[in-house]
Biopython code that builds the backbone (N, CA, C, O; Angstrom):
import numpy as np
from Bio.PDB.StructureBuilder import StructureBuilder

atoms = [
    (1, "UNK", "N", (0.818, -1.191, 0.000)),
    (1, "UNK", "CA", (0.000, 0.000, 0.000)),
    (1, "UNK", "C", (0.869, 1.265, 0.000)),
    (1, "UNK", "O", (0.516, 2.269, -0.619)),
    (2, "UNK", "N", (1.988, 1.204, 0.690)),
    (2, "UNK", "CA", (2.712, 2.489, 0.853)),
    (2, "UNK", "C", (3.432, 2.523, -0.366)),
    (2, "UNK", "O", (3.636, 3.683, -0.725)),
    (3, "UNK", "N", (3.973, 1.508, -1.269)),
    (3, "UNK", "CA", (4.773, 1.838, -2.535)),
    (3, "UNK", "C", (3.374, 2.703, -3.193)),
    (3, "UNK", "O", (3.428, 3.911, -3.423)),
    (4, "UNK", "N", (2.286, 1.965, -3.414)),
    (4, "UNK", "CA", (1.091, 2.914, -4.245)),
    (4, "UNK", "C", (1.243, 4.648, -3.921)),
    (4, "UNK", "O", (1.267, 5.612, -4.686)),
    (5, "UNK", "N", (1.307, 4.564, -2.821)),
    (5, "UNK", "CA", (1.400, 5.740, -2.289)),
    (5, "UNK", "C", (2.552, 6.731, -3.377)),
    (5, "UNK", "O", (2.593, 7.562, -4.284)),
    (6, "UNK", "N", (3.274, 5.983, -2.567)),
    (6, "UNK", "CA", (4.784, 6.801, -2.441)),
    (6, "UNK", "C", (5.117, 6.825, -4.077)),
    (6, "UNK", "O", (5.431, 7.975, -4.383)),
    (7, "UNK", "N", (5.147, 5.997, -5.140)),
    (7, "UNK", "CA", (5.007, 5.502, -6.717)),
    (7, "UNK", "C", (4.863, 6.735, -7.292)),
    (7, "UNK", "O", (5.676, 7.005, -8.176)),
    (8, "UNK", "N", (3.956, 7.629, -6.987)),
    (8, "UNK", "CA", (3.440, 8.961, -7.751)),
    (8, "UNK", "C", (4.157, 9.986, -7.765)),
    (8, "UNK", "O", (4.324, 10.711, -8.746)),
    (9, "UNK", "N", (4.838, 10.187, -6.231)),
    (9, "UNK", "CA", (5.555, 11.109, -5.684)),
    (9, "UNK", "C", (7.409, 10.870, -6.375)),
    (9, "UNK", "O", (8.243, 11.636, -6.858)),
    (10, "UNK", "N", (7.372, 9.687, -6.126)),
    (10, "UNK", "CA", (8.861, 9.642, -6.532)),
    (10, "UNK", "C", (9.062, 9.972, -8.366)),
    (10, "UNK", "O", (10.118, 10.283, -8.917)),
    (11, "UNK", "N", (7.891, 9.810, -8.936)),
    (11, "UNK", "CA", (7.907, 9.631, -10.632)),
    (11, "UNK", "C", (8.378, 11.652, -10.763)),
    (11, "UNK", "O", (9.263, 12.313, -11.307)),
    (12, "UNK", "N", (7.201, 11.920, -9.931)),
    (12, "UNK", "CA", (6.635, 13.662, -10.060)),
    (12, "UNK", "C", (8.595, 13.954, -9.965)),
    (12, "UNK", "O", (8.916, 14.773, -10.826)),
    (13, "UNK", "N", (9.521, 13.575, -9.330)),
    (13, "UNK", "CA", (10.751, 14.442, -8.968)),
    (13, "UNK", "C", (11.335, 13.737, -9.968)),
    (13, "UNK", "O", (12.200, 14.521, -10.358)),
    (14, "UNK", "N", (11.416, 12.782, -10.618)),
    (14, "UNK", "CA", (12.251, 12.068, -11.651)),
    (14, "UNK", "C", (12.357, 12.454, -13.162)),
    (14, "UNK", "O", (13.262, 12.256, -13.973)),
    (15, "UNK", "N", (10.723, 13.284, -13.320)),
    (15, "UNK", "CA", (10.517, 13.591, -14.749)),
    (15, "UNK", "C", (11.297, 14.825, -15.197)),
    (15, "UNK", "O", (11.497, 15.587, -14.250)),
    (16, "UNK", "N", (11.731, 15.194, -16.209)),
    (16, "UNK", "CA", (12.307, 16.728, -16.574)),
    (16, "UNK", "C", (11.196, 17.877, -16.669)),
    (16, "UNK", "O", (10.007, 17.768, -16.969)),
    (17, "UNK", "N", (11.866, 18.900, -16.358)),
    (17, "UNK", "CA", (10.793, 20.214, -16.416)),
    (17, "UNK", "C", (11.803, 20.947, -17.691)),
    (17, "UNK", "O", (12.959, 21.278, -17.956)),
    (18, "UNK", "N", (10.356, 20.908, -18.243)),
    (18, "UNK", "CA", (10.802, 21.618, -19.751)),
    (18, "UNK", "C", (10.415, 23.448, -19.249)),
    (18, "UNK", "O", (9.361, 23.760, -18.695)),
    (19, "UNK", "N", (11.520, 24.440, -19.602)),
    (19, "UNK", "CA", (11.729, 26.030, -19.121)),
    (19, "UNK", "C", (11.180, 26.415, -20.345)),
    (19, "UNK", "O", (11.047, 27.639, -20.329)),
    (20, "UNK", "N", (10.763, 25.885, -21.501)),
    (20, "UNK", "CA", (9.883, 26.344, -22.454)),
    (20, "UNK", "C", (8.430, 26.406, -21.997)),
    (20, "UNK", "O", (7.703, 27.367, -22.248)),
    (21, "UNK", "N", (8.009, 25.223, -21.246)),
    (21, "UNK", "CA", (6.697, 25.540, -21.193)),
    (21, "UNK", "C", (6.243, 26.239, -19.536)),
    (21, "UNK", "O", (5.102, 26.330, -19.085)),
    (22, "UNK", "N", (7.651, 26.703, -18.810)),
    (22, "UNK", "CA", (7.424, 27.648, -17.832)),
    (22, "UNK", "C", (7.237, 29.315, -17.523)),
    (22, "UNK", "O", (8.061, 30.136, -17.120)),
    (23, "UNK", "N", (6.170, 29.423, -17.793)),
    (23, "UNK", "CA", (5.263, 30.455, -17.514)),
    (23, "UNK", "C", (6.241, 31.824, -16.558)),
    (23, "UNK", "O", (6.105, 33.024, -16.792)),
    (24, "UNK", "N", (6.946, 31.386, -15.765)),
    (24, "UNK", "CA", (7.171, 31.586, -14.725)),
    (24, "UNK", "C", (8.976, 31.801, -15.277)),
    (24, "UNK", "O", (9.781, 32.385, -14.551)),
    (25, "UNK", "N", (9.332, 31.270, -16.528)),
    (25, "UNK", "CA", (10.769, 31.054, -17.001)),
    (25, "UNK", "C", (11.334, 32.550, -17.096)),
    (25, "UNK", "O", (10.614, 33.355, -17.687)),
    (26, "UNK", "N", (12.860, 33.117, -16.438)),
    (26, "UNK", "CA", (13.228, 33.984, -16.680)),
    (26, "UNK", "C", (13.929, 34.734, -17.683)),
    (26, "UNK", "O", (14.425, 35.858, -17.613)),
    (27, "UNK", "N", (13.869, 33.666, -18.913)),
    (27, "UNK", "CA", (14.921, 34.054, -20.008)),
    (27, "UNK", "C", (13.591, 34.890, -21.008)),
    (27, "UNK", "O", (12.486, 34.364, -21.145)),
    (28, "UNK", "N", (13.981, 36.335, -21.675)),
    (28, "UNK", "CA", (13.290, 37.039, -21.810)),
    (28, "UNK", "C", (11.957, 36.045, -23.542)),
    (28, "UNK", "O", (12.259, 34.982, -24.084)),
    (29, "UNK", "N", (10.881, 36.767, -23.835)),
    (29, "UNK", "CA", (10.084, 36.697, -24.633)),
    (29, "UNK", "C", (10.316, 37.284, -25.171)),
    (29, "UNK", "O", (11.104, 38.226, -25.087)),
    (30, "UNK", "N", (9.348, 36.719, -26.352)),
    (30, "UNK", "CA", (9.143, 37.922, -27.322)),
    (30, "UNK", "C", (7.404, 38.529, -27.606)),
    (30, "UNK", "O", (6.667, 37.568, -27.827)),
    (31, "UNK", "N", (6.818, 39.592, -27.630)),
    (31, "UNK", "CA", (5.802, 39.740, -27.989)),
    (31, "UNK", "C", (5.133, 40.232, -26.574)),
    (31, "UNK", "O", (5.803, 40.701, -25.653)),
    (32, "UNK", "N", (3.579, 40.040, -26.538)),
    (32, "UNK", "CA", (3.171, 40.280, -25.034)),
    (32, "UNK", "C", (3.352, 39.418, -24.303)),
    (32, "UNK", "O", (3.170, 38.224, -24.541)),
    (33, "UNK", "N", (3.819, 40.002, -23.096)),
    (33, "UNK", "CA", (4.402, 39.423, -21.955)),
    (33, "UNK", "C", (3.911, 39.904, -21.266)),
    (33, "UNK", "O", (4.196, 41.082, -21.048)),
    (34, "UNK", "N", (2.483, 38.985, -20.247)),
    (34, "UNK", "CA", (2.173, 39.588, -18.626)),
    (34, "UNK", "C", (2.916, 40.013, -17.833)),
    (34, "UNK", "O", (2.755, 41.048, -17.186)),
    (35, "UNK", "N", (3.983, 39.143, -17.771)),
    (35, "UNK", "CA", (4.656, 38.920, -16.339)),
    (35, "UNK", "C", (6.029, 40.078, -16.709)),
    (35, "UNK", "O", (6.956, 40.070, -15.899)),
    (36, "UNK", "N", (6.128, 41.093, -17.987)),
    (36, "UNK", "CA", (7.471, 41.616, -18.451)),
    (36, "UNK", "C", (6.387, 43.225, -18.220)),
    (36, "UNK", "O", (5.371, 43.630, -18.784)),
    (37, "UNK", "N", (7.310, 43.797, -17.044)),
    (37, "UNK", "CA", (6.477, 45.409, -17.046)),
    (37, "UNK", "C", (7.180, 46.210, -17.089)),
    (37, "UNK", "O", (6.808, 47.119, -16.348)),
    (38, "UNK", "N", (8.316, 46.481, -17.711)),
    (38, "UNK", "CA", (9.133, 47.337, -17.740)),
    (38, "UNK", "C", (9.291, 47.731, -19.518)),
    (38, "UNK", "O", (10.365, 47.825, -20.112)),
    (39, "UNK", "N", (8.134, 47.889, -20.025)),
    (39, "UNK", "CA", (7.891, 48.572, -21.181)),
    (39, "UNK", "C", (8.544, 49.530, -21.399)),
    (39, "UNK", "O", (8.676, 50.330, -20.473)),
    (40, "UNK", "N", (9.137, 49.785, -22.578)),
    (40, "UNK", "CA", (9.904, 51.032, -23.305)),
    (40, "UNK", "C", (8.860, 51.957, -23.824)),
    (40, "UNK", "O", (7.732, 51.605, -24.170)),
    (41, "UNK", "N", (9.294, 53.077, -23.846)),
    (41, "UNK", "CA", (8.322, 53.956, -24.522)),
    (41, "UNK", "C", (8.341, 53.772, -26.111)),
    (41, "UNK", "O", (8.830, 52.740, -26.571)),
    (42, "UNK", "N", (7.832, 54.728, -26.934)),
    (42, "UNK", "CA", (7.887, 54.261, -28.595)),
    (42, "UNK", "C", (8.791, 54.839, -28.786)),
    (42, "UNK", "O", (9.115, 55.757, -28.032)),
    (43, "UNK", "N", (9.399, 54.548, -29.699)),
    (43, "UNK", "CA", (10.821, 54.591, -30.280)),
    (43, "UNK", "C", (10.724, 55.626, -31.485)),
    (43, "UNK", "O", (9.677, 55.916, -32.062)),
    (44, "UNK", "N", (11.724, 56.031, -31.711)),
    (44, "UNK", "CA", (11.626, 56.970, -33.104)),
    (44, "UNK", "C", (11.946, 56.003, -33.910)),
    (44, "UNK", "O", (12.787, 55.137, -33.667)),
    (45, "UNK", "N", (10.978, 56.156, -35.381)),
    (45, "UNK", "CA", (10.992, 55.364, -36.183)),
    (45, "UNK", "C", (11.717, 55.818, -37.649)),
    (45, "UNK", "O", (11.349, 56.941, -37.992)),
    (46, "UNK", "N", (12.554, 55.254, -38.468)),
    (46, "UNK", "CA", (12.984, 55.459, -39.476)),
    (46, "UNK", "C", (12.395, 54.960, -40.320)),
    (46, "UNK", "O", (11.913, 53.846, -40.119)),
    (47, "UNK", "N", (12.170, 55.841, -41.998)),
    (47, "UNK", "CA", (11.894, 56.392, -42.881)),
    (47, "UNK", "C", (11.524, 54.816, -43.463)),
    (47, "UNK", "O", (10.539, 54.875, -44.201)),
    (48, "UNK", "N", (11.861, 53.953, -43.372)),
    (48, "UNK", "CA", (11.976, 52.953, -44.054)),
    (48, "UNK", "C", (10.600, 51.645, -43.069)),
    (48, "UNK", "O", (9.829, 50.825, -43.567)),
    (49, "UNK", "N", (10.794, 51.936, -41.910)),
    (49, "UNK", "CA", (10.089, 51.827, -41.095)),
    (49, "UNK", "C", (8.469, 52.101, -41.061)),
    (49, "UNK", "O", (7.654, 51.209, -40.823)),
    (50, "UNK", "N", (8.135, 53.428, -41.327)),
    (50, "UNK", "CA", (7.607, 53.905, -41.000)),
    (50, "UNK", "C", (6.340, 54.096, -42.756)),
    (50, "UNK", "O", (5.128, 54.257, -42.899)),
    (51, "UNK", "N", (7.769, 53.924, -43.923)),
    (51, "UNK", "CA", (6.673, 52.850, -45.305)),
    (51, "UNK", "C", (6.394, 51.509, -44.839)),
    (51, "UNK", "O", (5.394, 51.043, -45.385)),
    (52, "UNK", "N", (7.146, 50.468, -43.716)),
    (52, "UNK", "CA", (6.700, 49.545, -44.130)),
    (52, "UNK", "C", (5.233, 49.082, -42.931)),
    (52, "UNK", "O", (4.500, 48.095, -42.996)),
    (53, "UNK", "N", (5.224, 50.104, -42.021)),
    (53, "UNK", "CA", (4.199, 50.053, -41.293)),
    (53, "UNK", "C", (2.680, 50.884, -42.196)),
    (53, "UNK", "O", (1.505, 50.837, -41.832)),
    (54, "UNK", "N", (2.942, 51.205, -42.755)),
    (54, "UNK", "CA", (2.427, 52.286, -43.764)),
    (54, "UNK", "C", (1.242, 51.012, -44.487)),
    (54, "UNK", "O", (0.052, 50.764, -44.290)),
    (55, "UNK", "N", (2.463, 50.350, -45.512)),
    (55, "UNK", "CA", (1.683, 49.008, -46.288)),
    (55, "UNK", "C", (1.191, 48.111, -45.270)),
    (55, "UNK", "O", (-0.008, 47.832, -45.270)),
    (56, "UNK", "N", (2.064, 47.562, -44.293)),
    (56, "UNK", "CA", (1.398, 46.521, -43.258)),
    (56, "UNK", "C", (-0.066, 46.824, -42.999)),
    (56, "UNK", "O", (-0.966, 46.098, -43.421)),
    (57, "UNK", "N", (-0.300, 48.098, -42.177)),
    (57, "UNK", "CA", (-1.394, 48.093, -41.726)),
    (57, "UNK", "C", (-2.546, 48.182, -43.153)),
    (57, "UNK", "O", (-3.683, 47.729, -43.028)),
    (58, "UNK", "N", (-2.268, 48.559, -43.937)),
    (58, "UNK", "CA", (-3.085, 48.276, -45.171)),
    (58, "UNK", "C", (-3.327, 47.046, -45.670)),
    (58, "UNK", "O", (-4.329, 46.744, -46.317)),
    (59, "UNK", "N", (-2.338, 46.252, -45.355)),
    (59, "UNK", "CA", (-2.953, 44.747, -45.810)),
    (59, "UNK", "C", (-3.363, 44.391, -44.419)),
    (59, "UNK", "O", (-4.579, 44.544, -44.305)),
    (60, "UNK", "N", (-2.977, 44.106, -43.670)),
    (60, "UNK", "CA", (-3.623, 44.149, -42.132)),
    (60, "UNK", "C", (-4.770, 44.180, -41.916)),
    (60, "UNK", "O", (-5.396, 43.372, -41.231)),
    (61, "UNK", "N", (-5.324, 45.435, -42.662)),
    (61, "UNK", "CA", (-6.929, 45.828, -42.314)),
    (61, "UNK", "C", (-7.725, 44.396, -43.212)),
    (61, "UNK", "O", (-8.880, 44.154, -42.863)),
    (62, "UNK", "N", (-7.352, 43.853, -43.883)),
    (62, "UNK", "CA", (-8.555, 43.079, -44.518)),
    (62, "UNK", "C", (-7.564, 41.611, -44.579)),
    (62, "UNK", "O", (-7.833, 40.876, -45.530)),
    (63, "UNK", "N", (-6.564, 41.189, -43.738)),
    (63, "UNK", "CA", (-5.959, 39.961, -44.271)),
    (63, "UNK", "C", (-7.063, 39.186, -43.772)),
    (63, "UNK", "O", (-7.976, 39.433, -42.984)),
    (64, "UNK", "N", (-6.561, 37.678, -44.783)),
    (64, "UNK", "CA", (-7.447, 36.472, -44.072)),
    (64, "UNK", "C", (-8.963, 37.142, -44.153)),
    (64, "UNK", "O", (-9.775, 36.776, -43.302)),
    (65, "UNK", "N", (-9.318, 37.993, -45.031)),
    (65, "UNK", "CA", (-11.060, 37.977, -44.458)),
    (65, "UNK", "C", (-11.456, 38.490, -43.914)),
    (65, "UNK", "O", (-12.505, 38.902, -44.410)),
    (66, "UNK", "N", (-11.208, 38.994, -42.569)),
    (66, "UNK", "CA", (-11.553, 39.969, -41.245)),
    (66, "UNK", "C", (-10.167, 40.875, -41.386)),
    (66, "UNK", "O", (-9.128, 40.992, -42.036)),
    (67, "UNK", "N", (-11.046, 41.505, -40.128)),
    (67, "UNK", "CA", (-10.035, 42.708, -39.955)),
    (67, "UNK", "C", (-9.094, 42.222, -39.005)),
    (67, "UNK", "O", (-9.413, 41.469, -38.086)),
    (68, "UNK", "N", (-8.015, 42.613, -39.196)),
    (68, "UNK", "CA", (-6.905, 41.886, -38.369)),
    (68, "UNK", "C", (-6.833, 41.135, -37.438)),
    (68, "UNK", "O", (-6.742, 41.248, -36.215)),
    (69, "UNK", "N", (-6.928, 39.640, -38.784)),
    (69, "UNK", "CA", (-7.714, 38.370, -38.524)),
    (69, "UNK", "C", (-5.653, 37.706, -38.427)),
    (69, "UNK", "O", (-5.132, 37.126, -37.474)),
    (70, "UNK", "N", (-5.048, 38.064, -39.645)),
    (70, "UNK", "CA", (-3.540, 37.496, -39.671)),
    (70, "UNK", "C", (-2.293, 37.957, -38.501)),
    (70, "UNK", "O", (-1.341, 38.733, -38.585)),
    (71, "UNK", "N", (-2.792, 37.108, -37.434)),
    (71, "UNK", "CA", (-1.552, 37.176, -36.387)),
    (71, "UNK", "C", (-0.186, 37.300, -36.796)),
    (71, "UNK", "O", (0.490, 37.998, -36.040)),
    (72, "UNK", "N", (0.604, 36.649, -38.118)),
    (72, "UNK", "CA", (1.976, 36.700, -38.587)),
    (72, "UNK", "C", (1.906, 38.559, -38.617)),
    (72, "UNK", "O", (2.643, 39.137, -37.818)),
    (73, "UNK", "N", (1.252, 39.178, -39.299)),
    (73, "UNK", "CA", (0.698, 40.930, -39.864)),
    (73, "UNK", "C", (0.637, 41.550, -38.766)),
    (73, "UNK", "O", (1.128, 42.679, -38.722)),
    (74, "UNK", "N", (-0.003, 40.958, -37.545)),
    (74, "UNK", "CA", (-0.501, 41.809, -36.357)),
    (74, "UNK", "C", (0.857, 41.754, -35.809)),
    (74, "UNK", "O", (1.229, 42.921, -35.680)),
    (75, "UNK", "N", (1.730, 40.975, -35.443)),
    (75, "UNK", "CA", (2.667, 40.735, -34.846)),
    (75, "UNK", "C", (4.157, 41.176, -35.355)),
    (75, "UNK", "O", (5.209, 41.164, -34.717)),
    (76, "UNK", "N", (3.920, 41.556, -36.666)),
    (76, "UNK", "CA", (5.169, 42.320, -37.578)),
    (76, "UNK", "C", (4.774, 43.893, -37.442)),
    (76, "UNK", "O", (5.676, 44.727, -37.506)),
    (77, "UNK", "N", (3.323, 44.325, -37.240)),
    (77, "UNK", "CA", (3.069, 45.791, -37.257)),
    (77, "UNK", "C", (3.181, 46.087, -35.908)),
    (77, "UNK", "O", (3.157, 47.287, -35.634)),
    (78, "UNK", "N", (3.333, 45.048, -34.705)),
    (78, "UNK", "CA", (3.110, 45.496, -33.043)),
    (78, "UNK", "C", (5.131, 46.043, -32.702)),
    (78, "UNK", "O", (5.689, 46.855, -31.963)),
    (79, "UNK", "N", (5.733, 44.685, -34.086)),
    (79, "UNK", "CA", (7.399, 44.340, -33.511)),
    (79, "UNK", "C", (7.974, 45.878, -34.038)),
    (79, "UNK", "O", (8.800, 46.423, -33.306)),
    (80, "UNK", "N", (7.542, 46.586, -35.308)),
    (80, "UNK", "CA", (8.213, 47.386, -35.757)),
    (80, "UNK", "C", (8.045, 48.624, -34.832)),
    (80, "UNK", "O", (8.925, 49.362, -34.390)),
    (81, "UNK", "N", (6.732, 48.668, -34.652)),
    (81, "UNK", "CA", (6.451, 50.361, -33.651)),
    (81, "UNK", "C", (6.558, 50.021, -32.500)),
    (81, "UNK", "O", (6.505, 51.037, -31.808)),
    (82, "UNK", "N", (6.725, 48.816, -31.680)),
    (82, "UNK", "CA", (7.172, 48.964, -30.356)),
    (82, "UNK", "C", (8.259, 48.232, -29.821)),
    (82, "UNK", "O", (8.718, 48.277, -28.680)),
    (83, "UNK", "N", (8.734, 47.316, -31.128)),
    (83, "UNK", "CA", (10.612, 46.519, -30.811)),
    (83, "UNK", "C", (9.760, 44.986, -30.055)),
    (83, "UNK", "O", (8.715, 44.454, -30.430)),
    (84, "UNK", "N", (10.520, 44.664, -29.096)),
    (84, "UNK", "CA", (10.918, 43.225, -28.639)),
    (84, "UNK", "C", (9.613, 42.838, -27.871)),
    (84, "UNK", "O", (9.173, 41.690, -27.935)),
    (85, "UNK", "N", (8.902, 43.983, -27.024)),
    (85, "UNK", "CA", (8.026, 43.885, -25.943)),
    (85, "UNK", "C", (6.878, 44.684, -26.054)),
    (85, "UNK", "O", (7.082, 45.868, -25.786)),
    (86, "UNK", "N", (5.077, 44.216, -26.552)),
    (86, "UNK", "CA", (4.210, 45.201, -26.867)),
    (86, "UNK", "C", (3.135, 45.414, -25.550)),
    (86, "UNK", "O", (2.903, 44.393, -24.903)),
    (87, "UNK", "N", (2.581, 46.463, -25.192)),
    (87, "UNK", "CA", (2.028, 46.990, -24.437)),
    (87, "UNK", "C", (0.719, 46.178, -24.339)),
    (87, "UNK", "O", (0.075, 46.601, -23.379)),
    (88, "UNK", "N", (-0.060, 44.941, -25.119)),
    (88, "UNK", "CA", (-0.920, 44.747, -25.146)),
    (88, "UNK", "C", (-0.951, 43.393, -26.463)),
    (88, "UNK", "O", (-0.047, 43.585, -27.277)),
    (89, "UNK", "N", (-1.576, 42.467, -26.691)),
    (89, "UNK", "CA", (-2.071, 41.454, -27.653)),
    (89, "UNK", "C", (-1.358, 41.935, -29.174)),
    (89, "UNK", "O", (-1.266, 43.133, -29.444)),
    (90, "UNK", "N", (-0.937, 41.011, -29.994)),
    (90, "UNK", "CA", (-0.536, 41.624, -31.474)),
    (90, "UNK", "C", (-1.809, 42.561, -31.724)),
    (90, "UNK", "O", (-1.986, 43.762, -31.932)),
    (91, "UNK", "N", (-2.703, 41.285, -31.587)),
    (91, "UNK", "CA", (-4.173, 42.302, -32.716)),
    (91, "UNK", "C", (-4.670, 43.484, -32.187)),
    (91, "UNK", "O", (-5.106, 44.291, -33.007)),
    (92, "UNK", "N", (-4.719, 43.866, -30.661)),
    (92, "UNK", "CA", (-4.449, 44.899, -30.085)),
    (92, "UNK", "C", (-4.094, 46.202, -30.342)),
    (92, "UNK", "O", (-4.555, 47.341, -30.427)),
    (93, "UNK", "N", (-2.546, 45.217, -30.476)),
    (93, "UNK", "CA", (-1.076, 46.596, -30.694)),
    (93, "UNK", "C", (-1.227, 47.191, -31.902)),
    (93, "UNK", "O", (-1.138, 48.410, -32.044)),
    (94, "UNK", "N", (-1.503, 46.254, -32.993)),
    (94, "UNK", "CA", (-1.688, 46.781, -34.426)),
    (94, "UNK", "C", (-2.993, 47.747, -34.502)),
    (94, "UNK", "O", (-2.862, 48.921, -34.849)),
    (95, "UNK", "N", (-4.015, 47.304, -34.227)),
    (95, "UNK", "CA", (-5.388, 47.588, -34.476)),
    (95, "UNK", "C", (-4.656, 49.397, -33.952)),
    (95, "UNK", "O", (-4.430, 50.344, -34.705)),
    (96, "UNK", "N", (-4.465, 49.321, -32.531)),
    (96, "UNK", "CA", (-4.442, 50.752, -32.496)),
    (96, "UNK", "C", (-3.201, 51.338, -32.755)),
    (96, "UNK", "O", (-3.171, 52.521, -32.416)),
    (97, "UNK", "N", (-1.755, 50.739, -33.436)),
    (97, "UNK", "CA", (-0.887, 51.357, -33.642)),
    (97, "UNK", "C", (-1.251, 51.882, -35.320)),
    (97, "UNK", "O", (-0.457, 52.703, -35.778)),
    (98, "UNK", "N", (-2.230, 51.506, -36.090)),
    (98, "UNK", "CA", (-2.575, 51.693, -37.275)),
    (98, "UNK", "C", (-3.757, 52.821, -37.044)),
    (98, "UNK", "O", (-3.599, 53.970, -37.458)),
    (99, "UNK", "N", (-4.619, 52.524, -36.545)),
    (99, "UNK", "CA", (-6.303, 53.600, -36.452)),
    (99, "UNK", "C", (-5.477, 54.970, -35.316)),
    (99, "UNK", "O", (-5.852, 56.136, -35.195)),
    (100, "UNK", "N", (-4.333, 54.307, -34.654)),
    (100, "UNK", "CA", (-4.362, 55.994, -33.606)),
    (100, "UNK", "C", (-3.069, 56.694, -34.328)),
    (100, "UNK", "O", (-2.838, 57.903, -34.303)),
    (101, "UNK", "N", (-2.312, 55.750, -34.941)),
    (101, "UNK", "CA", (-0.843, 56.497, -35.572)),
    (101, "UNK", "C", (-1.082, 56.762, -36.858)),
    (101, "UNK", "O", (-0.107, 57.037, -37.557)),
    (102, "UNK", "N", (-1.920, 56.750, -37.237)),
    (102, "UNK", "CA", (-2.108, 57.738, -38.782)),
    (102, "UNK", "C", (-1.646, 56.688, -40.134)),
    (102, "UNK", "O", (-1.213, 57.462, -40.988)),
    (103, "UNK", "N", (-1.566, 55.296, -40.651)),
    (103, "UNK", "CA", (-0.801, 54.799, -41.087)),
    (103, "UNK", "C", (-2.138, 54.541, -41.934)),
    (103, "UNK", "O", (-2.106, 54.960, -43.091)),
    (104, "UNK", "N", (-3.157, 53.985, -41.559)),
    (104, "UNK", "CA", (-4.472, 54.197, -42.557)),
    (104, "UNK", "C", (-4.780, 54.846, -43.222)),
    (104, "UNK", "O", (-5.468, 54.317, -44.094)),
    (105, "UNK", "N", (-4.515, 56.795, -43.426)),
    (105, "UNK", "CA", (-4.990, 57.401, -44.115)),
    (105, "UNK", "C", (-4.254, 57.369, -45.398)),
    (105, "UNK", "O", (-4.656, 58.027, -46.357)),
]
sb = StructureBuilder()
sb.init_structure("model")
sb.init_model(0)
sb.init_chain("A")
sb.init_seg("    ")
for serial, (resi, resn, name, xyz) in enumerate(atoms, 1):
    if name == "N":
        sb.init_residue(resn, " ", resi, " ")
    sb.init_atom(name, np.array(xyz, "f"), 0.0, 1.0, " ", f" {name:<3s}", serial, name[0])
structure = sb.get_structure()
């Protein structure tokens, strides 16, 4: 009866803990991060930058069908205007780094 017991407990310390699927892991992310609060402000953007956020959010607005329905799009328009770490969800970051930063008109 006590191996039954004890059987579960000894397996639980034997198995590997994968730091990919730890939540809690300190080696940095990329994208939104709950647990990362030390956000940068926006960055000045260069000329080259600032065409290709230009087209992004234009295909953006209608990829896939919906409106910024293509996470790869949401997540290239969140990386360019805010770098490594975004203030909020790709579809989020884009939706309002496109409708509040002028890149639609």
């Amino acid at each position: 009866m006590k191996t039954l017991l004890f059987a579960p407990i000894f397996f639980i310390f034997l198995s590997p803990i994968n730091a990919e699927d730890n939540p809690f892991a300190t080696k940095p992310r990329y994208g939104h991060d709950p647990f990362y609060r030390e956000y940068s402000p926006k960055k000045k953007l260069i000329d080259s930058e600032e065409e290709a956020l230009s087209a992004l959010c234009k295909i953006g607005l209608n990829a896939d069908g919906g409106i910024w329905n293509n996470d790869d799009i949401n997540a290239a328009i969140a990386s360019i205007k805010w770098g490594r770490h975004w203030v909020d969800t790709a579809q989020a970051t884009a939706y309002k780094t496109c409708n509040y930063g002028g890149y639609l008109n």
